[in-house]
N, C-alpha and C positions, 0 to 999 in steps of 0.2 A: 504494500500500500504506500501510495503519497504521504507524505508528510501532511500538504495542503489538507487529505482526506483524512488524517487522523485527529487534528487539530479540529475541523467541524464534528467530526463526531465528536469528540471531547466536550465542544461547545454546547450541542445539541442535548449531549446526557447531561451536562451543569446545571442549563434550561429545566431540563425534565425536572431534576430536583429542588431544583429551587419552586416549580410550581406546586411539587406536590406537597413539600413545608408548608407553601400558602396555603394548599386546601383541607390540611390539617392543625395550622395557626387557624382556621376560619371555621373548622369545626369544635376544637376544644375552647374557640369564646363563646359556642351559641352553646354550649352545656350547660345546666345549671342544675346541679346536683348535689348543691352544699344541704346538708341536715341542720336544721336545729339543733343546741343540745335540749338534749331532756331534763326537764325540770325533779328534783329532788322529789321523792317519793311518787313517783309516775312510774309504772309497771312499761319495761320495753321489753319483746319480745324482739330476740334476736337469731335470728337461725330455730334453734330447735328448743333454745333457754330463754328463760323468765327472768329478768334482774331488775329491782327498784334498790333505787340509793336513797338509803333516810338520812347520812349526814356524814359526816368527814370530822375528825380530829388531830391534832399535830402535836406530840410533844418527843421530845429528844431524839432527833433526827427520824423519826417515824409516823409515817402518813396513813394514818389508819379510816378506811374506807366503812361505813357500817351497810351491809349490804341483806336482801331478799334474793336467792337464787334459787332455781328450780325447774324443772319439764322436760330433764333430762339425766339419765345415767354414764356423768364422761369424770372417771377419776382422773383425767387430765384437765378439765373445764378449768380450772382455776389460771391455768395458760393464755385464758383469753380473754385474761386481763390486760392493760398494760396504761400506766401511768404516765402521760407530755408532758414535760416541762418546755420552757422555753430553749432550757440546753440538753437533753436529755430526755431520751427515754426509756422509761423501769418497767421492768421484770416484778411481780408481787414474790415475797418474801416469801420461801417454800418452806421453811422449816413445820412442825407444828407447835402449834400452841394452843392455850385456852381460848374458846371462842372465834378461832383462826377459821377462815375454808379453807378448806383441803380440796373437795374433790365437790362435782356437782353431783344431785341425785334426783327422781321423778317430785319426789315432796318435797318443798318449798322449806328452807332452813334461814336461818337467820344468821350471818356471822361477820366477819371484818375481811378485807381483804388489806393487807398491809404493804406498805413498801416504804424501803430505806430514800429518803429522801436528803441524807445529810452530808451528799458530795454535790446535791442542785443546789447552782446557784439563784437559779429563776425561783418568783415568786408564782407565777402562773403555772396552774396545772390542771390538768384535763385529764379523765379517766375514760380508758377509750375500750368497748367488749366487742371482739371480732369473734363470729362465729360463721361459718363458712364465708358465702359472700355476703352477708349483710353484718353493719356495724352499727352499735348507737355511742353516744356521748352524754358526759357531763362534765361542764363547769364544775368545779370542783371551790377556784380562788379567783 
């Protein structure tokens, strides 16, 4: 091949991609898919689980979540949790403890979800529950 003819292709496939950025800059602005968060003691159903948050408490570097979970059998559930900060994001504290979740189950328990918050330096935090493809939220601060 010519040179001349490799240089238009070149030009021709730069085109192509630079259109198709546009047609994908022009579809992720017409999305609108932001959720509200969920207001404290509001029942969300999320995937296959039931979670209502009654209240949140903070002392020595521990963000303790007081939570309703339930409507499903996943001793991994408590994994889908996960705590935003503005610089980070946390993992809940797996150890157990009194009052801790551990695991989800079909009946509806009452327990805390905790996490170490005492290396964030952000004041903002958001408590985020992903179950398959669907997530909810709360404002937390």
């Amino acid at each position: 091949m010519k040179t001349r003819t490799l240089l238009l292709l070149s030009v021709g496939t730069a085109l192509l991609i630079l259109v198709a950025g546009g047609v994908l800059l022009l579809q992720l602005s017409n999305q609108d898919r932001t959720t509200a968060p969920t207001p404290f003691g509001e029942a969300a159903s999320i995937g296959d689980a039931d979670v209502t948050v009654l209240g949140v408490d903070e002392a020595d570097g521990l963000l303790r979540v007081s939570v309703v979970v339930g409507g499903v059998d996943d001793p991994d559930g408590i994994d889908s949790f996960r705590l935003v900060t503005g610089d980070q994001r946390l993992a809940p504290v797996a150890a157990p403890a009194d009052g801790r979740c551990a695991d989800l189950t079909v009946d509806e328990q009452r327990c805390t979800v905790d996490f170490d918050v005492s290396n964030s330096q952000a004041s903002n935090r958001v408590l985020l529950v992903r179950r398959g493809d669907e997530q909810a939220t709360w404002r937390l601060t």
